[in-house]
GUNUNU-913958 format. One line per field, with one value per atom (N, C-alpha, C): atom name; x, y, z. Coordinates in steps of 0.1 Angstrom, whole numbers, padded with zeros to 4 digits. Each point is the difference from the previous one (the first is absolute). Layout:
<nodes>
zator: c(CA; ...) .
east: c(X; ...) .
north: c(Y; ...) .
up: c(Z; ...) .
</nodes>
This chain:
<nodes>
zator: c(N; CA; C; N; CA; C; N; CA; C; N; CA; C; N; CA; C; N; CA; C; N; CA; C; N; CA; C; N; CA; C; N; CA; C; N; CA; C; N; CA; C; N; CA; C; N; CA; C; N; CA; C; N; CA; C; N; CA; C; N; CA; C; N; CA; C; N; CA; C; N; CA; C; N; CA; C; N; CA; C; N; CA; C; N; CA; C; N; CA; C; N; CA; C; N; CA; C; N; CA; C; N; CA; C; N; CA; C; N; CA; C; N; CA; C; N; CA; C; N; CA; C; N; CA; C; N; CA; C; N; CA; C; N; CA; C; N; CA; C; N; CA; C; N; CA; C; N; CA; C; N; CA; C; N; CA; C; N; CA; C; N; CA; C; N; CA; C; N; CA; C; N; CA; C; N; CA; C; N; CA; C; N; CA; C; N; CA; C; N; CA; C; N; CA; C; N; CA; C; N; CA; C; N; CA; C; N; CA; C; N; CA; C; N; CA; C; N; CA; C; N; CA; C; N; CA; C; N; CA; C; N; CA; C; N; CA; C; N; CA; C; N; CA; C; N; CA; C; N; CA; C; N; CA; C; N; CA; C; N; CA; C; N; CA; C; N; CA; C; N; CA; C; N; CA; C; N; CA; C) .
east: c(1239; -0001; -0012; 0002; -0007; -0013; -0011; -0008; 0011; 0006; 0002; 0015; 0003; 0012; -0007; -0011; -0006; -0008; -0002; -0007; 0011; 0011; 0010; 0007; -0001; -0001; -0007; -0019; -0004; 0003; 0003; 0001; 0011; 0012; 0014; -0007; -0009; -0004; -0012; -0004; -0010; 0006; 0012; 0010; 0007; 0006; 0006; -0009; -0012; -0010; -0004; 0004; -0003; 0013; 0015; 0007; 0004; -0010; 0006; -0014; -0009; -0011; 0010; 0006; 0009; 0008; 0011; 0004; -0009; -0011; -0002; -0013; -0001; -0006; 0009; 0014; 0009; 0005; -0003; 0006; -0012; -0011; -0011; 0002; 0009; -0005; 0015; 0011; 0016; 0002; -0007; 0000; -0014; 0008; -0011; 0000; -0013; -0011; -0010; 0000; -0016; -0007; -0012; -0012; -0006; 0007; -0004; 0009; 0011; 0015; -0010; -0003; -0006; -0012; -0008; -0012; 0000; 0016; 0006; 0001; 0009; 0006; -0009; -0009; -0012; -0006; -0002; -0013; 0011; 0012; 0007; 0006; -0002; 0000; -0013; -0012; -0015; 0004; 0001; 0003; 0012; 0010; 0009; -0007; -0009; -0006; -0009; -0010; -0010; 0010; 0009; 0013; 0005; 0003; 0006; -0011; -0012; -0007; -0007; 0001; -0007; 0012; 0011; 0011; 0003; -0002; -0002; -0007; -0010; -0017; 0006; 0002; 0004; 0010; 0014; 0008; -0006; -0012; -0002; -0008; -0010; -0010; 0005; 0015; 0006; 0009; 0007; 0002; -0008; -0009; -0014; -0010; 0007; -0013; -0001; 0006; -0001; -0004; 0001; -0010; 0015; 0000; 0011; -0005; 0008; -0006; 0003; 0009; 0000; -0013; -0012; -0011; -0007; 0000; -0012; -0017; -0003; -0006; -0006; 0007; 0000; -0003; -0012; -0004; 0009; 0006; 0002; -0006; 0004; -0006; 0011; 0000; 0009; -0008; 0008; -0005; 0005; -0013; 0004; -0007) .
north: c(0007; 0006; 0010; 0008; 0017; -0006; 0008; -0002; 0006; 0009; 0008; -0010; -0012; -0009; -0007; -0001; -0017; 0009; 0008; 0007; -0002; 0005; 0003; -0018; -0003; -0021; 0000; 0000; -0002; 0007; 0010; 0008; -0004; -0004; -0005; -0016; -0008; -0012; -0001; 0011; 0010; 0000; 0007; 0003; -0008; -0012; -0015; -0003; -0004; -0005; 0006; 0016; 0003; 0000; -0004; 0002; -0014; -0011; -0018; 0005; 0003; 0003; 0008; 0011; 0003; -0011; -0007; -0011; -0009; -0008; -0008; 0007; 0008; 0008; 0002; 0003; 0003; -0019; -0005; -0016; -0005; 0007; -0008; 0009; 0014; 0006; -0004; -0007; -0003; -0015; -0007; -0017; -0002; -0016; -0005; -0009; 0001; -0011; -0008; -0012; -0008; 0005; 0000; 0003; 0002; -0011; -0004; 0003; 0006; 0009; 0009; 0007; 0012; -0001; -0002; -0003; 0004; -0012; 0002; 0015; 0001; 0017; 0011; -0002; 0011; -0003; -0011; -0003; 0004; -0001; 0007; 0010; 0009; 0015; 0006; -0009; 0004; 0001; -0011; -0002; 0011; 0001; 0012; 0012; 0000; 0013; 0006; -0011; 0003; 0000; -0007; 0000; 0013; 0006; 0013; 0017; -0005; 0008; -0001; -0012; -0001; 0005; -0003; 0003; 0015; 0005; 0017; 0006; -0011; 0011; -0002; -0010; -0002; 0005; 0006; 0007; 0020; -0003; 0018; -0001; -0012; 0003; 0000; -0007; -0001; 0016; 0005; 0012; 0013; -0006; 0013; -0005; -0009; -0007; 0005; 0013; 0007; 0013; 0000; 0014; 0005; 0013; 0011; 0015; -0001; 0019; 0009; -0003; 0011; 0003; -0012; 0000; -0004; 0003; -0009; 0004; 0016; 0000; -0008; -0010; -0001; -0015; -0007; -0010; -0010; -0012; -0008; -0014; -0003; -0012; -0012; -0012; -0011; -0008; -0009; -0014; -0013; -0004; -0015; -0006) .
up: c(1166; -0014; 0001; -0007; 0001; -0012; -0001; -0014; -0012; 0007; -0011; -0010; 0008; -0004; -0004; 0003; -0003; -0018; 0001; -0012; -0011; 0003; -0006; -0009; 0008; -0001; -0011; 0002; -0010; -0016; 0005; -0015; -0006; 0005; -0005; -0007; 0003; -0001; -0017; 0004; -0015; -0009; 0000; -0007; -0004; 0008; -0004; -0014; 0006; -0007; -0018; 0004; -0013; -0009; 0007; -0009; -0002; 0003; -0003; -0011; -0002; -0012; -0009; 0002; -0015; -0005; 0014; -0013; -0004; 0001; 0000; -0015; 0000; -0016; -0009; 0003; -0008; -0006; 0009; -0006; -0010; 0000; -0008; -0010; -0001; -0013; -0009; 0007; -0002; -0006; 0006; 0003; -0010; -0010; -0004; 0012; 0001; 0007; -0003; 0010; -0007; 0009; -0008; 0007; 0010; 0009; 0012; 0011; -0007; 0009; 0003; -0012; -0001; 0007; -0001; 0009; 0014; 0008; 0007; 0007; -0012; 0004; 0009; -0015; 0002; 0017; -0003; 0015; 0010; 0001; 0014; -0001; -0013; 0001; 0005; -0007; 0007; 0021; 0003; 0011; 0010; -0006; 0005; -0004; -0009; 0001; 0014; 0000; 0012; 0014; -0003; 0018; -0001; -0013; 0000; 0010; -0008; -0003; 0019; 0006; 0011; 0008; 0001; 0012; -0004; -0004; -0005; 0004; 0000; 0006; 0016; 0005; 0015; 0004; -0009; 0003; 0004; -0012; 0004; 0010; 0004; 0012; 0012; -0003; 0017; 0002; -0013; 0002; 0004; -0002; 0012; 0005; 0006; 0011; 0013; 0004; 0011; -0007; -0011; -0008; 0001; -0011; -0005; 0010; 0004; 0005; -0006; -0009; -0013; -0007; 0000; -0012; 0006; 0012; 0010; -0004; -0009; -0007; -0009; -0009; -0013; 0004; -0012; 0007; -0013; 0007; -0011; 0002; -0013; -0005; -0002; 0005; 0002; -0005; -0007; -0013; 0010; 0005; 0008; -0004) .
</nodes>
């Protein structure tokens, strides 16, 4: 497996993550709930959030971790 498949992995896994957080907001704003469903909800949308937000960052760092030669100028900044 290439970086550039294994990058590609994580970003499809980001993207899981953020679209089980749409339904799972769309059920708390749809669905009566008790409190403690809800509670629930929230704390593993919290949680799918930071999995979203981290396999994203590690999807763009593995897609230029041999650097761009198009921008090889241009300095970037990666969120680890």
């Amino acid at each position: 497996m290439t970086l550039t498949e294994l990058s590609h992995e994580y970003r499809e896994s980001g993207l899981l993550c953020r679209e089980r957080m749409k339904e799972l907001n769309q059920k708390l704003e749809t669905e009566k709930l008790g409190s403690t469903e809800q509670m629930r909800i929230r704390r593993r949308i919290a949680t799918l959030s930071t999995m979203a937000r981290d396999t994203i960052a590690t999807s763009k760092y593995l897609e230029n971790y041999y650097g761009d030669d198009a921008n090889e100028q241009i300095k970037a900044e990666y969120v680890c």
